[in-house]
ROTI-987369 format. One line per field, with one value per residue: x, y, z of N, C-alpha, C in turn; residue in one letter. Coordinates in Angstrom, 3 decimals, m for minus. Atoms other than C-alpha are relative to their C-alpha. Layout:
% residues N
n.px X/...
n.py Y/...
n.pz Z/...
ca.px X/...
ca.py Y/...
ca.pz Z/...
c.px X/...
c.py Y/...
c.pz Z/...
r A/...
This chain:
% residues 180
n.px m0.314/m0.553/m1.756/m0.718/1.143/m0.169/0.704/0.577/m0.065/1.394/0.293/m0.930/m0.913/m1.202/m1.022/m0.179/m0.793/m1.387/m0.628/m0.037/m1.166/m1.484/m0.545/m0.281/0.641/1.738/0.339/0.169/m1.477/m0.344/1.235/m0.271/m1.449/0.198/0.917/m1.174/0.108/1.865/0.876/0.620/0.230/0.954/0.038/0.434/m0.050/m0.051/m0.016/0.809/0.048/m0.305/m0.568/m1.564/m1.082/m1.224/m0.977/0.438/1.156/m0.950/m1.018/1.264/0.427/m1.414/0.508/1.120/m1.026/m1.264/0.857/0.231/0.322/0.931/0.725/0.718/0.883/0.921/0.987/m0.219/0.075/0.771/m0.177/m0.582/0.970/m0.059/m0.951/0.107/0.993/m0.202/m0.013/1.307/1.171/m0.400/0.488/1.229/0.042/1.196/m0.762/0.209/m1.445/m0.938/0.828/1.241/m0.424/0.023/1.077/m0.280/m0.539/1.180/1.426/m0.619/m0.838/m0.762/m0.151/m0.649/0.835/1.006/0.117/m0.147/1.230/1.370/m0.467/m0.001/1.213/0.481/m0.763/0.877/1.349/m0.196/m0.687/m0.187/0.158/m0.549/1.033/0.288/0.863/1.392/m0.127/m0.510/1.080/0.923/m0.633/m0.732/1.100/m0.416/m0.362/0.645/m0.785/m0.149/1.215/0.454/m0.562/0.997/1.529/0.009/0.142/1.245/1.131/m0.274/0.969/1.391/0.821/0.752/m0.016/m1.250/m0.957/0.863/m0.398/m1.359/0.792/0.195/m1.178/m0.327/0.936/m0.268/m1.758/m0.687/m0.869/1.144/m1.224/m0.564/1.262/0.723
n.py 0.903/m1.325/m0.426/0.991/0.898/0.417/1.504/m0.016/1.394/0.085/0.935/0.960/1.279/m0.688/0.310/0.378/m1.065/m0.425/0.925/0.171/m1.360/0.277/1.095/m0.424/0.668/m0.199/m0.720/m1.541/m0.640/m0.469/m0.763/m1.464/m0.225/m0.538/m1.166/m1.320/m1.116/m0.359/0.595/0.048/0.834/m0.429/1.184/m0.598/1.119/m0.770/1.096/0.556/0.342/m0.583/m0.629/0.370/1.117/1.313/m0.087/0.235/m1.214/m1.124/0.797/m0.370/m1.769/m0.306/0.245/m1.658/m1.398/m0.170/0.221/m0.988/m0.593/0.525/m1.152/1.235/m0.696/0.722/m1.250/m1.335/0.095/m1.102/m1.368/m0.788/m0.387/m1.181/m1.198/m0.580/m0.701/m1.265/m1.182/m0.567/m0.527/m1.360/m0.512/m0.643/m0.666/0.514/0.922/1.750/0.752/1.253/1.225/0.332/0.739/1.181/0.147/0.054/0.728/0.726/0.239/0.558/1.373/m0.370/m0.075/m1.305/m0.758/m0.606/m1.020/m0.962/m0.299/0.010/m1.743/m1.191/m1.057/m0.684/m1.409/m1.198/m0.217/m0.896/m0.915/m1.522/0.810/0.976/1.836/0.647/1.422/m0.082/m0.106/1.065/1.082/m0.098/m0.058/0.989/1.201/1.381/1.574/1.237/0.972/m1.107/0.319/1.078/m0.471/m0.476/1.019/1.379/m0.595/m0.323/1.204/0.860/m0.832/m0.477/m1.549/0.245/m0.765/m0.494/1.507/m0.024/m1.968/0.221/1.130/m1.046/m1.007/1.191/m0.293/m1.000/m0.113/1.710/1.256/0.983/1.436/m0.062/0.670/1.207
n.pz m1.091/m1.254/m0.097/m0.616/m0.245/m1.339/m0.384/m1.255/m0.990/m1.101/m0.481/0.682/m1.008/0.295/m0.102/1.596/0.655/m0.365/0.384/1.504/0.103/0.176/0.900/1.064/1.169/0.065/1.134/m0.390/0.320/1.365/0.142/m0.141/0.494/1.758/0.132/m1.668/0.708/0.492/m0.642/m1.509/m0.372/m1.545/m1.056/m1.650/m1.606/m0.722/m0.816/m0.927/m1.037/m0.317/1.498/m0.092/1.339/0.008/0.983/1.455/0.482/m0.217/1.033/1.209/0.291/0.638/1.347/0.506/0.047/0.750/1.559/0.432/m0.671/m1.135/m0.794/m0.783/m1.282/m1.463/m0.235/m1.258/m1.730/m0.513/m0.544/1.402/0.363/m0.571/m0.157/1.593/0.338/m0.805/1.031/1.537/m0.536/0.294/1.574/0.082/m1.374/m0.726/m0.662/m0.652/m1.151/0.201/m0.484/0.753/1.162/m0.010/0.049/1.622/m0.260/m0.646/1.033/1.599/0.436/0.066/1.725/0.316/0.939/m0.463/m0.503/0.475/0.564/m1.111/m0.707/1.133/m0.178/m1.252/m0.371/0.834/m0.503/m1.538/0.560/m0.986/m1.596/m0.327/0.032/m1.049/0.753/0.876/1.044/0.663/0.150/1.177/1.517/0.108/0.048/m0.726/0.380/m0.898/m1.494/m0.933/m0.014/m0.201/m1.693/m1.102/m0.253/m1.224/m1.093/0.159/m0.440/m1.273/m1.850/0.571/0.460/1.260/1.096/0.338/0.136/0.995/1.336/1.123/1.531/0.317/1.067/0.981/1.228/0.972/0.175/1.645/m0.535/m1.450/0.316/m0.849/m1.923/0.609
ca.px 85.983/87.042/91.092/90.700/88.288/87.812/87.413/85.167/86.439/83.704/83.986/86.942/89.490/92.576/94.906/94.307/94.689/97.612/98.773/97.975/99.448/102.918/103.341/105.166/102.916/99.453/97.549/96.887/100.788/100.191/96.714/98.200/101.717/99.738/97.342/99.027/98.476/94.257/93.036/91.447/91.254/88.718/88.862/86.247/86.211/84.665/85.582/83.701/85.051/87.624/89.061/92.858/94.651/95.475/98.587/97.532/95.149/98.413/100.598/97.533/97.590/101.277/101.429/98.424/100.808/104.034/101.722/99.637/97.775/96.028/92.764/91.710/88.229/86.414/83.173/83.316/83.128/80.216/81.841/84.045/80.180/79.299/82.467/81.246/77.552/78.930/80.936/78.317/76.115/78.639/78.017/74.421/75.321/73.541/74.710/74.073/75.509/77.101/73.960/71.445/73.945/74.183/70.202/70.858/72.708/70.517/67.446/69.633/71.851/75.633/75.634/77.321/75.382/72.255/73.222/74.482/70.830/69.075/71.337/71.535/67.387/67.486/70.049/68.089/65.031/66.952/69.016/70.888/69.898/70.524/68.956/66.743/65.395/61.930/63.322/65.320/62.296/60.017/62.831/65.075/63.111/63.894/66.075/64.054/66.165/65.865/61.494/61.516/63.693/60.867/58.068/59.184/59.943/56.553/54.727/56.673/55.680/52.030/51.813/49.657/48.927/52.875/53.267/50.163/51.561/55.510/53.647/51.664/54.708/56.339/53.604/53.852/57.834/57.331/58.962/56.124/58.740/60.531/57.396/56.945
ca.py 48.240/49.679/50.399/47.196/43.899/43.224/39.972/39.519/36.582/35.711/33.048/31.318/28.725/30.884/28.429/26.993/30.507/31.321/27.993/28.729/32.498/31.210/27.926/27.796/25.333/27.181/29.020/32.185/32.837/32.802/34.726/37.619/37.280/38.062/40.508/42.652/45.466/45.335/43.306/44.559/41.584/41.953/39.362/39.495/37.873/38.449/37.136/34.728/34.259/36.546/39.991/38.721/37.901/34.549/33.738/32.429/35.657/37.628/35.572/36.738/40.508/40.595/39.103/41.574/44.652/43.467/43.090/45.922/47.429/46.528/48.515/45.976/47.670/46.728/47.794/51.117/50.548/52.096/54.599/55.278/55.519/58.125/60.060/60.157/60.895/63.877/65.452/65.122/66.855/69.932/69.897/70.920/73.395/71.265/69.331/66.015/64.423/61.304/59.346/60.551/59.584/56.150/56.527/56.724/53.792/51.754/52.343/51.829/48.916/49.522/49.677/52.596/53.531/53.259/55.172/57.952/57.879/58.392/61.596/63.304/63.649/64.156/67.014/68.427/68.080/69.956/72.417/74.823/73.045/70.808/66.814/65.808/62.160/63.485/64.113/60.972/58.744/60.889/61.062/58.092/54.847/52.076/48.611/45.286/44.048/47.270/46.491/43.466/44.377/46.903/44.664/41.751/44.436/45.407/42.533/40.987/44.585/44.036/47.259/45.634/48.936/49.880/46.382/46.454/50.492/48.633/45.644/48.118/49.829/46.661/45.805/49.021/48.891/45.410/43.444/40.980/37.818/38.630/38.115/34.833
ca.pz 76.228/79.912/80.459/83.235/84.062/87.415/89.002/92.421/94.512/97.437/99.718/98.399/100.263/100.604/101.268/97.420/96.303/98.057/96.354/92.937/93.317/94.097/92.506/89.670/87.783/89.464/86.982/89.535/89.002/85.377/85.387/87.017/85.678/81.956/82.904/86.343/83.699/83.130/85.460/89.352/91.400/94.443/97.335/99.526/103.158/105.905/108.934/111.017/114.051/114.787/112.735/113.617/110.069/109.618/108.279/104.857/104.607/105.631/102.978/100.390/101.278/100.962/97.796/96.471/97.753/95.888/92.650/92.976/95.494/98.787/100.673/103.563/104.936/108.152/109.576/112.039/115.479/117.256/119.125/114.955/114.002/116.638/115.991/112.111/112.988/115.459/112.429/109.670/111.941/111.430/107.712/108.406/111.087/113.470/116.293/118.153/121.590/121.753/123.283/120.455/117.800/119.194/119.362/115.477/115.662/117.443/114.976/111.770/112.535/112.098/107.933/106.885/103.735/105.799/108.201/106.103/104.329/107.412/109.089/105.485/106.095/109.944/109.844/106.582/108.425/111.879/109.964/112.076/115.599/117.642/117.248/120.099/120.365/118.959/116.154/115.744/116.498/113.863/110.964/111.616/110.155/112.196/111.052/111.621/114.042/115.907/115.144/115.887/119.732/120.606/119.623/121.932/124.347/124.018/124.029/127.169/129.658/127.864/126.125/123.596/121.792/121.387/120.331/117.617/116.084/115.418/113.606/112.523/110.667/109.915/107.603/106.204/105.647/103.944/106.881/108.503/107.080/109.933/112.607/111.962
c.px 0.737/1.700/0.443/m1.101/0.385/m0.470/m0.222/0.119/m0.133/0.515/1.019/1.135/1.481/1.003/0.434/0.331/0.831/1.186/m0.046/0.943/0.734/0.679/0.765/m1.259/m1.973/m0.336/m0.745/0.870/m0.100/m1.290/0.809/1.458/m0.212/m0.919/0.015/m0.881/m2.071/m0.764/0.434/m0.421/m0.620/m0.152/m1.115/m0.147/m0.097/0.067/m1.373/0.303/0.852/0.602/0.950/m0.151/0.547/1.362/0.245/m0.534/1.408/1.324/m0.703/0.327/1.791/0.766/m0.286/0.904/1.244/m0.192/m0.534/m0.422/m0.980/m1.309/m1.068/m1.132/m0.589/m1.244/0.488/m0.718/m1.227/0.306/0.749/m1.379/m0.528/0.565/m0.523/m1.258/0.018/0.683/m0.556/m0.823/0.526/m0.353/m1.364/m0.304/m0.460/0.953/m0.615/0.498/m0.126/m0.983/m0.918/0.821/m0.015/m1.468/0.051/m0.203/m1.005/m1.355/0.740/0.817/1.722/0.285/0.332/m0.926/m1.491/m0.258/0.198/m1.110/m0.946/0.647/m0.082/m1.989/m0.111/1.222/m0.778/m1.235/0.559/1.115/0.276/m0.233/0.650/m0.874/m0.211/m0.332/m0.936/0.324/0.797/m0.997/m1.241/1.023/0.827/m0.564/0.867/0.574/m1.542/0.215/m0.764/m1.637/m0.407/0.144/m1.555/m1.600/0.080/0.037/m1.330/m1.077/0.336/m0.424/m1.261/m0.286/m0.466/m0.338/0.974/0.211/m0.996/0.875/1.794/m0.734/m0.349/0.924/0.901/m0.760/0.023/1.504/0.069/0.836/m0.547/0.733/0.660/m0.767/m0.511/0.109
c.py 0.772/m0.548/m1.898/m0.573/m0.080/m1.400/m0.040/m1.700/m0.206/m1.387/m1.244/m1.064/0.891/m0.630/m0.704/1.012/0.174/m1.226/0.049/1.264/0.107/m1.106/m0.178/m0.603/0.684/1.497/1.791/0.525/0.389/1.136/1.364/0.443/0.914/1.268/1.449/1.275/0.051/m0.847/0.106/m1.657/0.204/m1.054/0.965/m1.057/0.643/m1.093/m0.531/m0.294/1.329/1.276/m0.321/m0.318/m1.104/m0.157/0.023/1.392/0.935/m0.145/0.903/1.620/0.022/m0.105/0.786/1.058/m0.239/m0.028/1.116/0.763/m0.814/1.390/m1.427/1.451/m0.974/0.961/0.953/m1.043/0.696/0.964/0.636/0.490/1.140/0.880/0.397/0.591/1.845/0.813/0.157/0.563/1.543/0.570/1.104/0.492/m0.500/m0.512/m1.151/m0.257/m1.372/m1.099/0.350/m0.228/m1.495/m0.418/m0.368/m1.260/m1.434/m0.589/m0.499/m1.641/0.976/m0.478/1.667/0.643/0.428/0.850/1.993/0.152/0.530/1.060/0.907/0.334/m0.134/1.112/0.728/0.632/1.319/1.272/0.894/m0.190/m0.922/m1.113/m0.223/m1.267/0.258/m0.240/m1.363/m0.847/0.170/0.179/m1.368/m1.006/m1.044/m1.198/m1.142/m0.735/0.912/0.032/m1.338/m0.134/0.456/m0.429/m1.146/0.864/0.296/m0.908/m0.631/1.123/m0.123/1.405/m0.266/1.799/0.359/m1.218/m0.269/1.452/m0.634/m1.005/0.243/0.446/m1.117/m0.673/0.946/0.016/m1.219/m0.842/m1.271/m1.090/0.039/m0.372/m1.527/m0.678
c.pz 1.099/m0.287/1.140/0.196/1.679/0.253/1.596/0.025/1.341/0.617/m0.765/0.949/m1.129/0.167/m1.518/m0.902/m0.006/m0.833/m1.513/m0.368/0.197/m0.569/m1.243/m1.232/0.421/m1.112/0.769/m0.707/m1.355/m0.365/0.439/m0.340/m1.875/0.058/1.522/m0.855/m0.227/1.043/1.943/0.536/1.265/0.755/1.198/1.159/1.069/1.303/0.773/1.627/0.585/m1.113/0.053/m1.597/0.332/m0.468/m1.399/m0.251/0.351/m0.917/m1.564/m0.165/m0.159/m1.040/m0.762/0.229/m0.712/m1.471/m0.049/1.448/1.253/0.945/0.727/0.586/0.798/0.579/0.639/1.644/1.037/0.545/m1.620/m0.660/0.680/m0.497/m1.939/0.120/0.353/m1.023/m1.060/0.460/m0.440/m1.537/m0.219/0.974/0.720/1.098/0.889/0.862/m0.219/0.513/m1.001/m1.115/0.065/0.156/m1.493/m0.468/0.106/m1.093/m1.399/m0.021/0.057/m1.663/m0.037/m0.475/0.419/0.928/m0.562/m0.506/0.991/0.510/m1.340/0.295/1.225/m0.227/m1.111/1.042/1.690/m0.143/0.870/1.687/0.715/0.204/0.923/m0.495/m0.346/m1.149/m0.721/m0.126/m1.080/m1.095/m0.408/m0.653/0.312/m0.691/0.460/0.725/0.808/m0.203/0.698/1.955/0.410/m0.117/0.807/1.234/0.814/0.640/1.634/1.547/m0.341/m0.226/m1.682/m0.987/m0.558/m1.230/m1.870/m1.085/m0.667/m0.825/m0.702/m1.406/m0.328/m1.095/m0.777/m0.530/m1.086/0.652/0.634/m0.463/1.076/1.214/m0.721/1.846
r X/X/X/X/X/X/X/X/X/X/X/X/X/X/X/X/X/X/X/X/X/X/X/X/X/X/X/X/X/X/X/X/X/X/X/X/X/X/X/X/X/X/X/X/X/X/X/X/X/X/X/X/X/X/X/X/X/X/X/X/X/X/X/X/X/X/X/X/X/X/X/X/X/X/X/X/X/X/X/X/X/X/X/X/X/X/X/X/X/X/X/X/X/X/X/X/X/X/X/X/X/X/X/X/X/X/X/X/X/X/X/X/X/X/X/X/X/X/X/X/X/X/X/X/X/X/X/X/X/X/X/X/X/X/X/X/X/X/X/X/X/X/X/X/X/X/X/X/X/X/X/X/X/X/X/X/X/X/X/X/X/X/X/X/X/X/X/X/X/X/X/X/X/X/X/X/X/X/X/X
């Protein structure tokens, strides 16, 4: 059996938490009063409207740090995404400017993990150089947001053949749910 259980809490109503984890009679207080020692507790929440901390959500993480530990993440920022594609480019001697990383960008979406999947094979593929957009538009593979953009684009100057080759490759990708 592992050293600790974790528990993933999604989409929860934090002001009932926050009410069970200081109460005397709520059964958070006693859940983590018996098990502090083996048991990870994971809150996730993401905001909807604004990133500000509420109060309750700032009652919660303060709490969590006098118990054990706190690690609030948030996405990157497009220009914090730039500044990460511009030094992973150094890894693979290579280099990049600051408008074809946000070309990157652009085609992937702002997801971390997918972006890191998609520069680990354009800097393999440009080893030792420096990344033009050719090379981002033949190694990068496009989001379906970012398919779906230059097929309306497409279709609305009539460049019916541009507009047929992303559909085209949306079919092949496995996204035509999205052209509806």
């Amino acid at each position: 059996m592992a050293d600790y259980n974790c528990v993933w809490l999604k989409d929860i109503d934090t002001d009932e938490l926050f009410k069970n984890l200081t109460s005397d009679s709520g059964k958070g207080k006693e859940i983590t009063e018996k098990f502090i020692e083996i048991l990870s507790i994971i809150i996730i929440s993401q905001p909807t409207v604004t990133p500000k901390t509420t109060g309750i959500q700032k009652k919660i993480i303060d709490y969590a740090d006098r118990h054990g530990n706190v690690l609030c993440l948030k996405k990157k920022t497009d220009q914090e995404l730039v500044d990460f594609i511009v030094k992973a480019s150094s890894k693979y001697d290579c280099e990049i400017t600051n408008t074809n990383a946000q070309k990157i960008i652009q085609r992937c979406g702002n997801d971390l993990n997918t972006i890191t999947n998609e520069i680990d094979k354009l800097f393999s593929y440009a080893f030792g150089r420096e990344v033009t957009e050719k090379d981002i538009s033949m190694i990068v593979t496009p989001n379906t947001e970012y398919n779906i953009f230059k097929l309306s684009e497409n279709i609305m100057y009539g460049n019916a053949e541009n507009a047929y080759k992303i559909l085209d490759d949306m079919f092949y990708q496995k996204q035509p749910s999205s052209v509806t």
